[in-house]
N, C-alpha and C positions, 0 to 999 in steps of 0.2 A: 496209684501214684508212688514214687519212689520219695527217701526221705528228699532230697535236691530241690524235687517239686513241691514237698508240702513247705519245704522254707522259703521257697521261692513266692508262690502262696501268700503266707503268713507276712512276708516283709511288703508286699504288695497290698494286701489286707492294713496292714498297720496304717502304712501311709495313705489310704484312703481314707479310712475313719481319721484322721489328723486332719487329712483337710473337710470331710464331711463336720466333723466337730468344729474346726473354724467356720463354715460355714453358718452355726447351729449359734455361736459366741454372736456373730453378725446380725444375723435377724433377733437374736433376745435383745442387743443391745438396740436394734433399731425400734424393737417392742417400745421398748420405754424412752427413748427418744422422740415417735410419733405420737405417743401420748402428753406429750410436753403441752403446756396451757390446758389441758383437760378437765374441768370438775371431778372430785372424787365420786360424786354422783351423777354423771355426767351415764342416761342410758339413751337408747333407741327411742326417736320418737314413735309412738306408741296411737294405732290407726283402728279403729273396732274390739279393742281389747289388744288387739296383736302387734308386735311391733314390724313397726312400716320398713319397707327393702331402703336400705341406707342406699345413700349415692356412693360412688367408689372415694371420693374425697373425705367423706365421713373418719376422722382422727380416732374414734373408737372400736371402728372397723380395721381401720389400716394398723390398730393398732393389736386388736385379738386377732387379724390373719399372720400378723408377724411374731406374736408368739407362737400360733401354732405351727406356724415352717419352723419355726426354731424348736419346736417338744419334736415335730417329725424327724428333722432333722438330727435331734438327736439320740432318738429310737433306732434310728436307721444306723446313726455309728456305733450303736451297743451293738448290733447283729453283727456291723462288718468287724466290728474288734473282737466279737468273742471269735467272730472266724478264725480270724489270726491267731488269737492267743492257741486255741486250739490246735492249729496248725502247729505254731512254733511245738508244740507238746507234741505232738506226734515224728516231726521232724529230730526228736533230741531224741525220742522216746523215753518222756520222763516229763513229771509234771514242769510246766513253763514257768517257774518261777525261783531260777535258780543262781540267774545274777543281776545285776541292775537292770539291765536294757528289758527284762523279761518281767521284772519286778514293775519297773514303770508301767510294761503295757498291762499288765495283768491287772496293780492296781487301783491303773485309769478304770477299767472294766468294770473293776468294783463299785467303785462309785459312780459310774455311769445307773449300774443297775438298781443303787439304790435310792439316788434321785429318780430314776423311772417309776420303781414303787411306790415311791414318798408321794412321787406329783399325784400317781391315781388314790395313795391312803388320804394323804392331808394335804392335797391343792399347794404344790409347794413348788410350783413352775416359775414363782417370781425370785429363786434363788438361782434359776438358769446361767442368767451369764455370768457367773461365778465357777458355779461348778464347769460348763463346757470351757470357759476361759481356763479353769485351774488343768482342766482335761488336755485343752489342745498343747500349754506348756508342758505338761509332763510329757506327752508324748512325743514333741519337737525334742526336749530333751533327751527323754530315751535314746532316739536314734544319735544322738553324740556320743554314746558309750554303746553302740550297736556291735554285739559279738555275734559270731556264723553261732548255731546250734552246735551243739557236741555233749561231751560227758561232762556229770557231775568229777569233783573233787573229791576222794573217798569219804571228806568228813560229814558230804552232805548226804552220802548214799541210806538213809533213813527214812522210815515213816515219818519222823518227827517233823522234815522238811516240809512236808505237807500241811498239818497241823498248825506248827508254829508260825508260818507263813502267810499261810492262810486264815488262821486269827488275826493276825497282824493287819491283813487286808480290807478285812473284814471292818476291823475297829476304826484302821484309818479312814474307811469309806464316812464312816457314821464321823469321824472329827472334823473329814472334808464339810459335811452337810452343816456341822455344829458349827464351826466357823463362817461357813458364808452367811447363817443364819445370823451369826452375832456381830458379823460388818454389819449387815443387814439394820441390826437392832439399835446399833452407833447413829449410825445415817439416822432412820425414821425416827427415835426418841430425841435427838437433837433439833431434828426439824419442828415435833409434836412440841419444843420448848420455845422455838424461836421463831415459829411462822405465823403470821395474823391467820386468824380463821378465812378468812375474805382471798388470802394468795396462797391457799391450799391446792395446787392443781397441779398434774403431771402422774406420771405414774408410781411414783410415791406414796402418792396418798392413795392410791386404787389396791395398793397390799395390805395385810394384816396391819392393827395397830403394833406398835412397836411391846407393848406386852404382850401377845400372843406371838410374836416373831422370837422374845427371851422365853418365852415358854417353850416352842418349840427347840430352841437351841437345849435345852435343859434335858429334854427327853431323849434327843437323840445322842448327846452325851450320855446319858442315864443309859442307854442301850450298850454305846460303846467300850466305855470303862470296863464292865465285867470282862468281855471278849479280850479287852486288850491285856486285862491282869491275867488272864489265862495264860497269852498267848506269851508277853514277855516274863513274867514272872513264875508259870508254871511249866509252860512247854517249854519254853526256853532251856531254864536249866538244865531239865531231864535231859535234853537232846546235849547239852555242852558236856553233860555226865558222861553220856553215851559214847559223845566226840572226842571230848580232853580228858576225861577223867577225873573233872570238878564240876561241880554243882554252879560254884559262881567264883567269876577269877577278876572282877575290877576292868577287865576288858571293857576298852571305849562305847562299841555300842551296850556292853553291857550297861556300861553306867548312865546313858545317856537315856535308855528305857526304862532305867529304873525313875531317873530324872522326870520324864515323861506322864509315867505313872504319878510320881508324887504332885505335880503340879494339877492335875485330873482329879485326882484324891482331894486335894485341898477344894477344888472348886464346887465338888458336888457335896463334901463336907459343908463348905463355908452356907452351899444355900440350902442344905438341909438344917443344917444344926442355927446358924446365926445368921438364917434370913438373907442372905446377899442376892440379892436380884440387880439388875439394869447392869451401869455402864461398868461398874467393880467386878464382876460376874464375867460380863462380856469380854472384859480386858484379859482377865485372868484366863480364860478357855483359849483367846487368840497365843498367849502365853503359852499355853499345853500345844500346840498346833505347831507353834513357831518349831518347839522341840522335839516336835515326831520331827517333822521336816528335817530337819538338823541331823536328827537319828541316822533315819534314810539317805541325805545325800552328804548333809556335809563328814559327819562321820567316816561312810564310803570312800568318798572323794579325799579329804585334806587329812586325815587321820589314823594312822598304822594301826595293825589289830591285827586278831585272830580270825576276826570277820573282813582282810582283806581280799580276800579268795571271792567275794560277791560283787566285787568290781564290773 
């Protein structure tokens, strides 16, 4: 294939997985939709030990075949996206993650793949339409700042571009997971405060208690942080050394990952050292989230810098 066709390719690729992933947002959100009036305990009636072939109308049924198109569904847009991304890398020749539009699909992908692992480590399929939801926006977006392939800008021609980016990716996947987990933890602890035992039903109540949903929010921050201090505050500079000839210059996305960082810092501080669990906790991480985000677009977008060149 010539580079032409592998671009051709990859943008064809893209926009399949966008709408494969819309597709995947659909059925998670019709999961728990059809689960509506459900018992939390609500199983199969249950015939010689075995449970009996539900009717097709069965709400527990219609309700586990519609998350499972929706995890198919979004297996299926991990494969087509890394297609792409791959492609777009092959068409630049250079790794694909060298200005926004590349950045987006690259670090949809990320987080695709680590919700995929998560679901089979710790059954964590009920954060779906979040993640595919957070997914199919980034990617809709993406293609609004869609550049053809071509060469880097000499100051990205580095290993470092690799490294620093690619932590970066890495860590945002795991803030994506941490945040959906901690709306997640808002919603179910608010309900677990205000709902009679007697009108607990929906699919709601069929996820982790809302303490095990701030738990895991805690751990996959607990993952991310190190990777992101790597990535912003050690990879970083090296490569800006490399680039400009300073360490560190107050540069906007500079300071907005340092920002980033502190507010991450604080949270895994506050519930190591002074105990902060639940809604203080959860507030504070959507806070660190709110500010990668910021980092990544608004930065790019509304704010002049050194790192305008990633537009």
């Amino acid at each position: 294939m010539t580079l032409a066709q592998y671009e051709q390719f990859s943008n064809y690729a893209v926009a399949s997985a966008t709408g494969i992933l819309a597709l995947a947002f659909v059925a998670y959100v019709l999961q728990w939709s059809l689960a509506r009036g459900v018992a939390p305990d609500r199983e199969l009636v249950l015939t010689d030990g075995e449970p009996a072939p539900a009717p097709a109308s069965d709400p527990v049924q219609r309700s586990n075949m519609a998350g499972g198109i929706g995890f198919s569904l979004t297996q299926l847009a991990t494969v087509v996206l890394l297609a792409g991304v791959v492609a777009r890398g092959l068409s630049a020749e250079r790794v694909p993650w060298g200005n926004m539009y590349e950045f987006g699909c690259a670090s949809t992908l990320a987080a695709l793949i680590a919700y995929v692992v998560l679901v089979r480590v710790w059954d964590i399929d009920w954060v779906g339409p979040i993640i595919t939801g957070a997914g199919t926006v980034v990617l809709g977006a993406s293609a609004l700042v869609f550049v053809p392939a071509g060469p880097l800008v000499p100051a990205l021609h580095s290993y470092w571009l690799v490294i620093h980016v690619l932590g970066a990716m890495i860590a945002g996947a795991a803030f994506l997971v941490g945040a959906a987990a901690s709306v997640l933890y808002l919603v179910k602890a608010k309900a677990e405060r205000t709902t009679p035992e007697g009108e607990r039903t929906g699919f709601l109540w069929r996820i982790p208690p809302a303490a095990k949903i701030d738990q895991l929010a805690y751990r996959v921050h607990a993952f991310g942080f190190p990777i992101w201090t790597f990535a912003a505050l050690i990879a970083g500079p090296i490569w800006a050394q490399y680039a400009w000839g300073r360490y560190w210059g107050w540069d906007p996305k500079e300071v907005w990952a340092f920002i980033t960082w502190v507010v991450y810092a604080g949270y895994l501080h506050a519930r190591a050292t002074a105990g902060w669990k639940g809604k203080a906790a959860a507030i504070l991480a959507l806070i660190g989230f709110a500010t990668f985000v910021f980092n990544f677009v608004g930065v790019n977008l509304f704010v002049g810098g050194l790192h305008s060149y990633a537009k």
